[in-house]
Z-matrix of the N, CA and C atoms (Angstrom, degrees):
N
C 1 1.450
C 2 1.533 1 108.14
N 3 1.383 2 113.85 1 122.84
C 4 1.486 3 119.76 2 154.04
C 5 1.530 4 140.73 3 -47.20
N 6 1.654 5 120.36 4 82.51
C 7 1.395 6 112.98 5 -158.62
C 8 1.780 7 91.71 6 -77.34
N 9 1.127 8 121.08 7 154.52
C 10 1.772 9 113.33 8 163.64
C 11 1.411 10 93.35 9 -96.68
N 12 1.775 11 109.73 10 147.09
C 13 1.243 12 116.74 11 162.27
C 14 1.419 13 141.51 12 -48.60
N 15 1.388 14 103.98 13 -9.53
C 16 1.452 15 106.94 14 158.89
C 17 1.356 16 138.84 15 -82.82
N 18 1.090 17 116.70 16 1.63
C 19 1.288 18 146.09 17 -169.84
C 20 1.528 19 118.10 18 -100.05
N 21 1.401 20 100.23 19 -35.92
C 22 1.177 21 131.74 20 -158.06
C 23 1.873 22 91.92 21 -91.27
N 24 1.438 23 113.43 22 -54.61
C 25 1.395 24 132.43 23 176.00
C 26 1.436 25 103.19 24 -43.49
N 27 1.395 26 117.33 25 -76.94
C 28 1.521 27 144.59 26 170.70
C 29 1.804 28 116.56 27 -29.96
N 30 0.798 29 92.77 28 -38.59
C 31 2.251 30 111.42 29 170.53
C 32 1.467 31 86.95 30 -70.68
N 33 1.361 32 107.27 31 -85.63
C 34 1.633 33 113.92 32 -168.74
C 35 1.296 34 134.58 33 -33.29
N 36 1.567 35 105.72 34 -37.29
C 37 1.576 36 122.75 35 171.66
C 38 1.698 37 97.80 36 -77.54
N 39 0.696 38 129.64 37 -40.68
C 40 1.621 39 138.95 38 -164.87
C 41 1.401 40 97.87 39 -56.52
N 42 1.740 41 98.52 40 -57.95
C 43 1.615 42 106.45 41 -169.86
C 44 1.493 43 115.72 42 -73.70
N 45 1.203 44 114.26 43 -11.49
C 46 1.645 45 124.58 44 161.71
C 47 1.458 46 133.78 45 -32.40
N 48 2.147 47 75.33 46 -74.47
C 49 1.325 48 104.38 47 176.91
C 50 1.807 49 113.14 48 -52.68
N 51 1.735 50 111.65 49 -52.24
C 52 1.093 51 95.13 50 -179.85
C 53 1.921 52 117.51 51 -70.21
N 54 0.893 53 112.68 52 -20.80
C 55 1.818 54 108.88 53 -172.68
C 56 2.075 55 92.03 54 -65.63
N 57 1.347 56 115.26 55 -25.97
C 58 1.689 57 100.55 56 -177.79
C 59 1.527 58 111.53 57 -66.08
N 60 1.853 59 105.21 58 -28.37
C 61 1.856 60 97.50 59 177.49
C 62 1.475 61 115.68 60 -35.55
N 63 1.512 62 127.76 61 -31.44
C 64 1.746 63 135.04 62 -157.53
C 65 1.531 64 81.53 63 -68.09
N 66 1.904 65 90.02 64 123.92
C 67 1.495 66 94.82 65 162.32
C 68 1.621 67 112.20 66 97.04
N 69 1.009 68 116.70 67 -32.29
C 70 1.656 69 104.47 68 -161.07
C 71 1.498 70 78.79 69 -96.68
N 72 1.568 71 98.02 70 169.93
C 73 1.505 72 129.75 71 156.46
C 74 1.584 73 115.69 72 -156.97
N 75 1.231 74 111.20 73 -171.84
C 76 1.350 75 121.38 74 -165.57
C 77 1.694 76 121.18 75 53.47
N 78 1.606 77 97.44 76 -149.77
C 79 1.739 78 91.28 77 147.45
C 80 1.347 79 137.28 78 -29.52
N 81 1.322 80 120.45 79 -45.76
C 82 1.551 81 125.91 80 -150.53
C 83 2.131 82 90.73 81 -95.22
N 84 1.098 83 115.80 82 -32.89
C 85 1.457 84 118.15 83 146.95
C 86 1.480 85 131.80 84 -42.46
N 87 1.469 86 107.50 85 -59.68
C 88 1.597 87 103.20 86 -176.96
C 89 1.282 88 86.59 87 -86.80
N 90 1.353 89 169.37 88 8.86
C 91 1.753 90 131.87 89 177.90
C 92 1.809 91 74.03 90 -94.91
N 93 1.290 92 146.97 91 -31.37
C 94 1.362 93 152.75 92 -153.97
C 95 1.486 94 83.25 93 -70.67
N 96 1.105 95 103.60 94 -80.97
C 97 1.476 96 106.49 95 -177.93
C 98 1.069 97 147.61 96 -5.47
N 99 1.456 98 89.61 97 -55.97
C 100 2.058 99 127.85 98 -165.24
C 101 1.543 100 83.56 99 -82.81
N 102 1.293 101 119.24 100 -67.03
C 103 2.074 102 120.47 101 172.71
C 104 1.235 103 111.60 102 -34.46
N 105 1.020 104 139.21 103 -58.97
C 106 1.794 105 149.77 104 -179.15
C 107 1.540 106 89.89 105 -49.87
N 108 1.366 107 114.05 106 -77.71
C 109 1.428 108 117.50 107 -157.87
C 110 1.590 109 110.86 108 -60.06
N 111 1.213 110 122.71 109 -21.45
C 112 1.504 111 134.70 110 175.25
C 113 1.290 112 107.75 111 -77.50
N 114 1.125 113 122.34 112 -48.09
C 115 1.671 114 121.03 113 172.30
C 116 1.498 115 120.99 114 -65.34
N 117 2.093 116 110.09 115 -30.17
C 118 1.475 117 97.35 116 169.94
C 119 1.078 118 110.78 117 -72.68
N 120 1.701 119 128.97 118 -35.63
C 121 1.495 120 107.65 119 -165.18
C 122 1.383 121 109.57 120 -68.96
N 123 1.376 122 140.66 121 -46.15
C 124 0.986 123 146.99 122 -169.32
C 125 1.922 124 100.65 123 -50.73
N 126 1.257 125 129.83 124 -32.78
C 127 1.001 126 119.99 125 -178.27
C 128 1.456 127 112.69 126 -93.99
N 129 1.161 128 115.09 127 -47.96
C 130 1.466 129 102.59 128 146.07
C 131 1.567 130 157.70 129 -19.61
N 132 1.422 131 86.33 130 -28.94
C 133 1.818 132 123.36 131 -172.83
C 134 1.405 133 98.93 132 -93.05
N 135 1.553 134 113.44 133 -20.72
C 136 1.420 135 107.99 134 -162.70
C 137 1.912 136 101.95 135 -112.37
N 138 1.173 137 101.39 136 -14.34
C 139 1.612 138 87.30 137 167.74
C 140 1.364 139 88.72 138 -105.61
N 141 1.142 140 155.31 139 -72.81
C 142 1.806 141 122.44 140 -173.58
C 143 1.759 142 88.43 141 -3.02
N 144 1.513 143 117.74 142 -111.73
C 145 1.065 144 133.55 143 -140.53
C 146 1.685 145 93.45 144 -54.95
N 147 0.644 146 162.88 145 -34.70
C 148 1.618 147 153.27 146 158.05
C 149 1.783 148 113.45 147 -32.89
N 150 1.466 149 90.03 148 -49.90
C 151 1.397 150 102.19 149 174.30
C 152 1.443 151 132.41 150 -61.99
N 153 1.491 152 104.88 151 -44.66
C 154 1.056 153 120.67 152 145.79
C 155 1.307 154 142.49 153 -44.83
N 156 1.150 155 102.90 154 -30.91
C 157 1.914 156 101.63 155 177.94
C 158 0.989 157 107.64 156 -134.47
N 159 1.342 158 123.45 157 23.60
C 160 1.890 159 123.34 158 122.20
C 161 1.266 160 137.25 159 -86.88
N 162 1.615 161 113.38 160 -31.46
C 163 1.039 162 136.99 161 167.79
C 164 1.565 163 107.57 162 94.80
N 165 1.042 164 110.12 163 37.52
C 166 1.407 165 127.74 164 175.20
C 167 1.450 166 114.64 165 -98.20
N 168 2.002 167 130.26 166 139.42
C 169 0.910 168 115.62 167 -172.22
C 170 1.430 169 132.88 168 -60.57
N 171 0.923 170 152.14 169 99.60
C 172 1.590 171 144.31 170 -171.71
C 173 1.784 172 109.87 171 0.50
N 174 1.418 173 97.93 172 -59.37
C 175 1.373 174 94.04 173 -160.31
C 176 2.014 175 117.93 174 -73.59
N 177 1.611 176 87.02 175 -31.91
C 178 1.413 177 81.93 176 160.95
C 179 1.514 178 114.90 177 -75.46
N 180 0.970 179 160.04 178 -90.18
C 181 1.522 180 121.03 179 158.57
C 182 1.571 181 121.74 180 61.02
N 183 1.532 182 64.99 181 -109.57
C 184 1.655 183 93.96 182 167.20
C 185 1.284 184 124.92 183 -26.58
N 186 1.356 185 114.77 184 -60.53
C 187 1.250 186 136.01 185 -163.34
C 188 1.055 187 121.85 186 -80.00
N 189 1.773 188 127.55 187 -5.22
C 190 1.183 189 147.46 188 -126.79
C 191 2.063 190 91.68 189 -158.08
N 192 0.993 191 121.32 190 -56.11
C 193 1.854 192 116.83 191 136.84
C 194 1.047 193 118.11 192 -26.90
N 195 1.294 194 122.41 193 -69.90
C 196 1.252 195 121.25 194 -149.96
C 197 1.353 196 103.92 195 -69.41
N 198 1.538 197 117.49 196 -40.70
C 199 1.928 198 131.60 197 -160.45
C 200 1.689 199 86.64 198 -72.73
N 201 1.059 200 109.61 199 -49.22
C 202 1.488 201 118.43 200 -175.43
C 203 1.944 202 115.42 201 -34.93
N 204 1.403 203 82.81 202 -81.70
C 205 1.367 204 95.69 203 171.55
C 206 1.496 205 119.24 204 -49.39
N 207 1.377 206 128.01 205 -48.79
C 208 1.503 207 110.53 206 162.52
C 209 0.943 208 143.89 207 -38.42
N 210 1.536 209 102.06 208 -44.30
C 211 1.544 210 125.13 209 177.78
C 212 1.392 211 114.64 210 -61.31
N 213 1.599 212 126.62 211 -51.78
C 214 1.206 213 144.59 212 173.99
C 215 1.573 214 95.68 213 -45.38
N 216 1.299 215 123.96 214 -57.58
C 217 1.709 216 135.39 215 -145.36
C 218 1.715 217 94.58 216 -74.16
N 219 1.362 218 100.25 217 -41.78
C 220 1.830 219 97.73 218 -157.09
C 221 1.642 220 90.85 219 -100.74
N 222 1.736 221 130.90 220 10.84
C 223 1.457 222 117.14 221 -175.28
C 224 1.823 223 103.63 222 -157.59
N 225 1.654 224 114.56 223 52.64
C 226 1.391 225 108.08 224 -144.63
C 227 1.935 226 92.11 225 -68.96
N 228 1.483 227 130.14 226 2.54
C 229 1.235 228 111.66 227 -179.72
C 230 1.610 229 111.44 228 -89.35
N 231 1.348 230 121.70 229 -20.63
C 232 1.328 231 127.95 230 157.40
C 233 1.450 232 122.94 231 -57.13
């Protein structure tokens, strides 16, 4: 399956946001939070509609982002 690099971007930033929760609390937690959770939906939003206008199941998709983006993160010359 063809992930587009934006998709791929959008996971990665997502997974950012959540790896900054380590460590915080209080305030500096929930605005963290609210960022994490803003970056999943937004990526979320984007394989729906990926999914959608390939006609591919959502979750493979999904599932196919996510492998993506790891792969990219832990091998950026591949």
């Amino acid at each position: 399956m063809d992930i587009p690099d934006d998709l791929i971007a959008l996971e990665r930033a997502a997974e950012e946001q959540r790896a900054r929760l380590a460590g915080l609390d209080g305030e500096e937690y929930e605005a963290q939070r609210r960022a994490w959770r803003q970056a999943a939906t937004a990526v979320q939003a984007a394989i729906t509609d990926h999914a959608t206008a390939t006609g591919e199941p959502r979750y493979k998709v999904e599932m196919a982002v996510k492998k993506a983006a790891r792969h990219t993160a832990e091998d950026p010359a591949e």
